[in-house]
C-alpha positions in Angstrom: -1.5 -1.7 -14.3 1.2 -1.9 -11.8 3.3 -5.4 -11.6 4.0 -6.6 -7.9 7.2 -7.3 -7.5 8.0 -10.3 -5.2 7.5 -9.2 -1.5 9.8 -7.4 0.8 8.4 -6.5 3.6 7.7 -2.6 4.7 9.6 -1.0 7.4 7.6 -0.5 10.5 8.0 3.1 10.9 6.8 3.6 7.5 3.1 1.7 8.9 3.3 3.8 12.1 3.5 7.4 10.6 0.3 6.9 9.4 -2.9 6.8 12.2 -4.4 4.0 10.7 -2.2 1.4 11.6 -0.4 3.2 15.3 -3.7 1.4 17.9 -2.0 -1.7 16.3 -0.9 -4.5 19.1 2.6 -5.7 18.2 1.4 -8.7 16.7 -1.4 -7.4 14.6 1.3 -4.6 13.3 3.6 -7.5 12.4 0.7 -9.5 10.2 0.3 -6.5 7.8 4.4 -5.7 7.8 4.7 -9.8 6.4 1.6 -9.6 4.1 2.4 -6.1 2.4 4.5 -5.8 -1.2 5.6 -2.0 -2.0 4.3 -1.3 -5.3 6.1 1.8 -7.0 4.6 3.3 -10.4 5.6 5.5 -12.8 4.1 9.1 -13.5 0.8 8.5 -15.2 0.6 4.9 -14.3 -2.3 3.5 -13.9 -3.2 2.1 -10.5 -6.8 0.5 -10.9 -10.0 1.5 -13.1 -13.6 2.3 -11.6 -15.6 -1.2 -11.6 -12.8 -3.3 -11.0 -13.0 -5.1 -7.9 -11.2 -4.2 -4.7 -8.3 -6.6 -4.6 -5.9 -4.8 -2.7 -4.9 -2.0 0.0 -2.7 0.4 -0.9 -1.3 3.3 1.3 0.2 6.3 -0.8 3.6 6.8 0.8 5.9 9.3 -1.3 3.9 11.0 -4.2 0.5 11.1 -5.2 -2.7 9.1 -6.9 -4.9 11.6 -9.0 -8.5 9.8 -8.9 -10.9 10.4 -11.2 -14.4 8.8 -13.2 
């Protein structure tokens, strides 16, 4: 399982390339920039496991999550 590191916050162009977060009002877009950690993992890290609960919200920015039961 990943470790968080302690929090730095994400640069808001990062949020803004993807559509999710660009009908954000300034203020809403600045709640999730000081409440998200980057995580980074290493190839064939695991991420979570099927069952566990949904404690986070991660959005895949360079690379990519192979999913699978």
């Amino acid at each position: 399982m990943p470790i968080h590191q302690p929090c730095t916050y994400v640069n808001r162009s990062i949020l803004l390339e993807n559509h999710l977060f660009r009908a954000l009002d300034e203020a809403q877009l600045q709640q999730i920039i000081q409440s998200t950690c980057p995580v980074r993992l290493a190839a064939g890290e695991i991420l979570f496991t099927n069952g566990q609960p949904a404690e986070h919200f991660y959005l895949i920015v360079d690379g990519h999550v192979k999913l699978f039961r």
